[in-house]
Backbone bond lengths (Angstrom), bond angles and torsions (degrees), N, CA, C in turn:
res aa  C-N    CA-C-N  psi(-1)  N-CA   C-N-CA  omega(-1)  CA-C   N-CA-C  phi
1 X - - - 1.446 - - 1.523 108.52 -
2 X 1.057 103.55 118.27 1.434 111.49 -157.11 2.277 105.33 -80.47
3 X 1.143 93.17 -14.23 1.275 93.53 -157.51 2.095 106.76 -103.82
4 X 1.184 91.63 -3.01 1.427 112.42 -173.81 2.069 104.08 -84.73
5 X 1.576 92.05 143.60 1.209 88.42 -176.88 0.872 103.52 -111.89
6 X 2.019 106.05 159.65 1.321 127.50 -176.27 1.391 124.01 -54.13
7 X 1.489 124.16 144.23 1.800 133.50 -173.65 1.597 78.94 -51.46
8 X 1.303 109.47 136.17 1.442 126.33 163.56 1.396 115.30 102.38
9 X 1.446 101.38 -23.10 1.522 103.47 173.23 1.635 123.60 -118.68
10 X 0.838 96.24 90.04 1.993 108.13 -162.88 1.296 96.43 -98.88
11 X 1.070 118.21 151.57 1.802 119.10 174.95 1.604 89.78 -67.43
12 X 1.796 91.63 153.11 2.116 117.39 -171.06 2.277 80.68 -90.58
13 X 1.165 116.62 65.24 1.442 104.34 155.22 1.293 124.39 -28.21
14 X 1.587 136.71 -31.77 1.414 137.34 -153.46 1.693 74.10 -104.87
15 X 1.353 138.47 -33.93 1.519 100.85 177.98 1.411 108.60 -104.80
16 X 1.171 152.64 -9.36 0.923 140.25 169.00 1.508 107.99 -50.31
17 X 1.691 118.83 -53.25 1.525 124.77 176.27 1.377 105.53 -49.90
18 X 1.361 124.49 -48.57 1.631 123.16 -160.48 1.662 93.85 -66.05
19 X 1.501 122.96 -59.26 1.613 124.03 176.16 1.576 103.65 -24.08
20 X 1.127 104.83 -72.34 1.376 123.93 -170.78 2.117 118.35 -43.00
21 X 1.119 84.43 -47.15 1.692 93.57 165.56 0.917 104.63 -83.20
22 X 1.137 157.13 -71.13 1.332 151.93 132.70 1.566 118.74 56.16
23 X 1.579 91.25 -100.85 0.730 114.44 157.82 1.820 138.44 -50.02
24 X 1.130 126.63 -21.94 1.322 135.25 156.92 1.667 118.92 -62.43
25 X 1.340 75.86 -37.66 1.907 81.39 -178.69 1.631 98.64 114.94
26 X 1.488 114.65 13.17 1.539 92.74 -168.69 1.660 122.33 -104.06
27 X 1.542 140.34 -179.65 1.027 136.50 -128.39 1.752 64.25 -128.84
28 X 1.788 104.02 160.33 1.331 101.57 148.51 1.102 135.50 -68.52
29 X 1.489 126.30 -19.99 1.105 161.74 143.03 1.772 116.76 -24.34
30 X 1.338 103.81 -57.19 1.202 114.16 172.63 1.517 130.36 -90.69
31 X 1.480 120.74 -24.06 1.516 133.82 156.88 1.728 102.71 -56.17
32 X 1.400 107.61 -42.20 1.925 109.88 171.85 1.432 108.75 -54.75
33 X 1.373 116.84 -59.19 1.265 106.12 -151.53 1.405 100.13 -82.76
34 X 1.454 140.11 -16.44 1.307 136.35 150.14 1.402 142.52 -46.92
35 X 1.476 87.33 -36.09 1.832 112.75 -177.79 1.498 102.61 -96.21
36 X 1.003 128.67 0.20 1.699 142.24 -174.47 1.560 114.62 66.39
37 X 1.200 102.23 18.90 1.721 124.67 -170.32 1.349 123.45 -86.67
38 X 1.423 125.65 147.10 1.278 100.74 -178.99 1.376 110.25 -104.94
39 X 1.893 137.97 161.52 0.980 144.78 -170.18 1.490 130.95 -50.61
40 X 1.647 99.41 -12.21 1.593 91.21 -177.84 1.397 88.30 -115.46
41 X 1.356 138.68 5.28 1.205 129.15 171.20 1.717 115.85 -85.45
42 X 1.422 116.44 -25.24 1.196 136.84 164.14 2.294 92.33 -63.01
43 X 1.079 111.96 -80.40 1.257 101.52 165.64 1.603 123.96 -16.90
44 X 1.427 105.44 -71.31 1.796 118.13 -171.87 1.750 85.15 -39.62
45 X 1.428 110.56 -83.11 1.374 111.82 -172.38 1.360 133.45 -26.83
46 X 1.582 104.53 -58.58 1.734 101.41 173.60 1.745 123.12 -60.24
47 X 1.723 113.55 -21.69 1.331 129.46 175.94 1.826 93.00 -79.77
48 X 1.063 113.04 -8.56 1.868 94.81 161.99 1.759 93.56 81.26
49 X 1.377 121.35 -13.65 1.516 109.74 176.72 1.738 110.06 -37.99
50 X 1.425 96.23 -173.86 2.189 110.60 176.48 1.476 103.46 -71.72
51 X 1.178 131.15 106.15 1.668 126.35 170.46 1.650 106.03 -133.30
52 X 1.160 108.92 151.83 1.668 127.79 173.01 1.005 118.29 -35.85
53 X 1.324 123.77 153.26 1.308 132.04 163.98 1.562 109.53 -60.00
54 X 1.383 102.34 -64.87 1.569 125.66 167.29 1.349 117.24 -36.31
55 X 1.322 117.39 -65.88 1.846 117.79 156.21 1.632 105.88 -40.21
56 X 1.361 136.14 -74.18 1.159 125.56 -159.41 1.820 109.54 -54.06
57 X 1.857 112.65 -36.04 1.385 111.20 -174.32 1.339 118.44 -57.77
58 X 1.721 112.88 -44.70 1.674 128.24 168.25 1.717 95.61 -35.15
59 X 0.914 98.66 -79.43 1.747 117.60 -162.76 1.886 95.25 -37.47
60 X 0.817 113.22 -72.85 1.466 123.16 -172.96 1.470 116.51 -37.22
61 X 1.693 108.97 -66.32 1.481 145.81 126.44 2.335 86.91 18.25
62 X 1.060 80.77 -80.15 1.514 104.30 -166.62 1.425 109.55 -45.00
63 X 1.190 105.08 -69.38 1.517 114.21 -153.94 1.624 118.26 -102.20
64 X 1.725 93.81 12.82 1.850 112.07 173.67 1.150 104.47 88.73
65 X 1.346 126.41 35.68 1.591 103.63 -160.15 2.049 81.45 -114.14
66 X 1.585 103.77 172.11 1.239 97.74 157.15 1.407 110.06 -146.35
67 X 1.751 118.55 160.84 1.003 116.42 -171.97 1.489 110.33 -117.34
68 X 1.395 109.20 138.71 1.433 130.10 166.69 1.739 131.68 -89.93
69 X 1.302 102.36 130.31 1.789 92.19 -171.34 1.913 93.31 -133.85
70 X 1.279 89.01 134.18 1.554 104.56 -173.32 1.349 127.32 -138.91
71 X 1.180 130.47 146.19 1.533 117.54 -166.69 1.263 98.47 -112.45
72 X 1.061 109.39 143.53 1.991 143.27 -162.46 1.625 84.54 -86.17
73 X 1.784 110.79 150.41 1.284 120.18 -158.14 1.684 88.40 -118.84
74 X 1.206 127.21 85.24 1.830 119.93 -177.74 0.912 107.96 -61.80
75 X 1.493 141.82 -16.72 1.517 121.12 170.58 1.125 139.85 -33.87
């Protein structure tokens, strides 16, 4: 799969989301209360900590984004 990235290099999710609010103009504060989330969980996320699938879909959900899930080719 040509388009898949290398072990070690995974997309930075916690900044792509922060760009993304960011760019709207929004507060963490306010990506929460949109995403039904609370403010330091919007935090956990942009710090790249362990969060849900389900947390990341809300978030995405939100701010137009969409998410892709793909299986790595070990051959």
């Amino acid at each position: 799969m040509a388009n898949m990235p290398a072990p070690g290099e995974l997309p930075d999710f916690g900044k792509i989301i922060r760009d993304a609010r960011v760019a709207r103009g929004w507060s963490q504060e306010e990506l929460g209360r949109r995403a039904e989330l609370s403010r330091p969980t919007i935090a956990r996320v942009e710090r790249g900590d362990d969060i849900s699938t389900a947390t990341l879909a809300k978030i995405a959900a939100v701010l137009g984004l969409t998410l892709e899930m793909r299986t790595v080719d070990e051959s």
